[in-house]
C-alpha positions in Angstrom: 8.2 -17.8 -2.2 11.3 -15.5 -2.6 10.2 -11.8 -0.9 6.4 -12.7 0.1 7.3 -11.6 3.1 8.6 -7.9 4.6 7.3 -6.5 8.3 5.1 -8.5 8.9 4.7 -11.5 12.2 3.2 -14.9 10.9 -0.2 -13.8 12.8 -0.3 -11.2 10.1 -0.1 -13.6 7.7 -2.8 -15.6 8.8 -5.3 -13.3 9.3 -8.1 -12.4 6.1 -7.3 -9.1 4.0 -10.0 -8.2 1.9 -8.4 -9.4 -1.3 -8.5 -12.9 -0.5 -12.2 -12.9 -1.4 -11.0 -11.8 -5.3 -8.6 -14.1 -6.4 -8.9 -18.1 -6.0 -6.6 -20.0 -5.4 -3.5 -17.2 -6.2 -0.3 -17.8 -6.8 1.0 -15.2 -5.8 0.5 -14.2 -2.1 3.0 -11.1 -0.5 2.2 -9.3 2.2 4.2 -6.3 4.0 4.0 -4.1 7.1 4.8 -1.5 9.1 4.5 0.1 12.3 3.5 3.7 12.1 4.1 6.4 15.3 1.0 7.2 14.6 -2.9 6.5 15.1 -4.9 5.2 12.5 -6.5 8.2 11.9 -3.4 9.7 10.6 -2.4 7.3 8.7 -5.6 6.5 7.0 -5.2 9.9 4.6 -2.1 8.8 3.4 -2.8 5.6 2.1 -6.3 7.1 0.6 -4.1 9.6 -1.0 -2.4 7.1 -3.4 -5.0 7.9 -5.7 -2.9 11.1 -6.2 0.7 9.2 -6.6 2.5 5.8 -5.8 4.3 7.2 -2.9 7.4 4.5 -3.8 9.8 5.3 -6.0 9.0 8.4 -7.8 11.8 8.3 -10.4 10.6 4.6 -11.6 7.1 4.4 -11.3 6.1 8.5 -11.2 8.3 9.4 -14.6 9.8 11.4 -12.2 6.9 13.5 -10.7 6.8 13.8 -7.0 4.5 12.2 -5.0 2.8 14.8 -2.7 3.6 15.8 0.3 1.3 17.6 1.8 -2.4 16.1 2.3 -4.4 17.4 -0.1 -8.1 16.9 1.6 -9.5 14.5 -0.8 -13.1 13.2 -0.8 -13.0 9.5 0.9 -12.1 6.9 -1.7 -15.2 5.1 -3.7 -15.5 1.6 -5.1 -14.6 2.4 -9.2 -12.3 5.2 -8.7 -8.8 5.0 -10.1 -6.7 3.3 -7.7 -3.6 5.7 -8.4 -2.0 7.8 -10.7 1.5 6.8 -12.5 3.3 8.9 -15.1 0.4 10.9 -15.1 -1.9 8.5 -16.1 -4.7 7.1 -13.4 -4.3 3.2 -12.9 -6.2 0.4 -11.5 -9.1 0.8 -9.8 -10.3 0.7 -6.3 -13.0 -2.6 -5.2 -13.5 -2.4 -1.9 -12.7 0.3 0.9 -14.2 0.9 4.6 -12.6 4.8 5.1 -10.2 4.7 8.3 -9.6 0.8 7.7 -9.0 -0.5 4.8 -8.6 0.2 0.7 -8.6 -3.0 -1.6 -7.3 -2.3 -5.5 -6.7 -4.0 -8.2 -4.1 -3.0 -10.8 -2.4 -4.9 -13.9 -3.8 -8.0 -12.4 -3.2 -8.1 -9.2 -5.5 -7.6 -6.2 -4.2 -5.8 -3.0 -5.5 -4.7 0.2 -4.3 -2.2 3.1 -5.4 -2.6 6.1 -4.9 -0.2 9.3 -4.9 -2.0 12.7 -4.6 0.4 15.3 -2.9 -0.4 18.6 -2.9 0.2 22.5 -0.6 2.5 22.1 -1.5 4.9 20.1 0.4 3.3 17.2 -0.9 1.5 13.9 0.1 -1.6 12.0 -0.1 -0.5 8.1 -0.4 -3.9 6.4 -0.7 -4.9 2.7 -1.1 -7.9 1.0 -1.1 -8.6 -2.7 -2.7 -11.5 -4.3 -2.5 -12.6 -7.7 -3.2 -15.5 -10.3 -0.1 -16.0 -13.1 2.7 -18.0 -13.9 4.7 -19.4 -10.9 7.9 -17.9 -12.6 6.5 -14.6 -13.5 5.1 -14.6 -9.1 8.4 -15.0 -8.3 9.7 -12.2 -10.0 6.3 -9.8 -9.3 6.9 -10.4 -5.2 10.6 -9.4 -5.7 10.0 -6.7 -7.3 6.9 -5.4 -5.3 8.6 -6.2 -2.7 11.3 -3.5 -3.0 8.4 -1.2 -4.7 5.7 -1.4 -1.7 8.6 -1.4 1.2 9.3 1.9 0.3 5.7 2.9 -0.4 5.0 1.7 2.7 8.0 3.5 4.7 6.7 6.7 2.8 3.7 6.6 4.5 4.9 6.0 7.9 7.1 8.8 7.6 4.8 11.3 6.3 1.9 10.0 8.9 4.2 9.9 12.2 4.5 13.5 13.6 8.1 15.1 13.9 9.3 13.1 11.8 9.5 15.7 8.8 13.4 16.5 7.8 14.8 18.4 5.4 15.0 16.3 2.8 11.4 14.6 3.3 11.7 10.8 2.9 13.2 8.7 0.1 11.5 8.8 -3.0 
């Protein structure tokens, strides 16, 4: 399918994210990655901050509001909670999380998981992948559009994770 695919080797996807459990048979499968400069214990409060904000584009999906960027010291995530918070309204709902490894949500429909695989050296593989049952049409233009949504939610979180990498300007928003 048109943008399913960002970041990611065709190991990663073949391997079982949590989500695959919640939706059968989807038609819409995506999945994105990153490396982060960072180990997984860095990472892993970034990604359990999106309760907070959508860390992608503030000005489309935050009204304008900046996502934080500072860590805040939030309580782990909990099965139930609000998955995130858009516009200033919370959204979604989280469904499955192991703290340090992985965070499954579901919002407007679709299921997605992000998962941490640390590696040898010292770095960490941020994966998500979004599944979803709908109209083959409508898939189509969900992917695109997560896609250019989540890669830069994604690259938010490596760059606020990875140490030195703070500029100026902080990373795109």
């Amino acid at each position: 399918m048109l943008g399913d695919r960002w970041g990611v080797t065709e190991r990663e996807t073949l391997r079982r994210y949590p989500c695959d459990d919640l939706v059968v048979s989807p038609t819409l499968q995506a999945w994105r990655g990153v490396r982060v400069d960072a180990p997984a214990a860095a990472v892993w409060p970034w990604v359990a901050q999106v309760r907070l904000a959508p860390y992608s584009y503030d000005w489309v999906d935050n009204l304008g509001r900046r996502s934080p960027r500072r860590l805040l010291n939030l309580p782990e995530p909990r099965v139930g909670e609000p998955f995130t918070t858009a516009g200033g309204r919370q959204r979604g709902r989280i469904v499955s999380v192991e703290p340090g490894t992985q965070l499954t949500a579901e919002i407007m429909g679709a299921f997605m998981s992000y998962v941490l695989v640390p590696q040898e050296d010292a770095t960490t593989r941020l994966l998500l992948k979004v599944v979803m049952r709908t109209n083959r049409w409508l898939a189509v233009g969900i992917c695109v559009a997560d896609l250019v949504m989540a890669r830069r939610q994604l690259l938010n979180f490596k760059h606020l994770a990875e140490p030195n990498s703070a500029t100026p300007h902080g990373p795109a928003a």
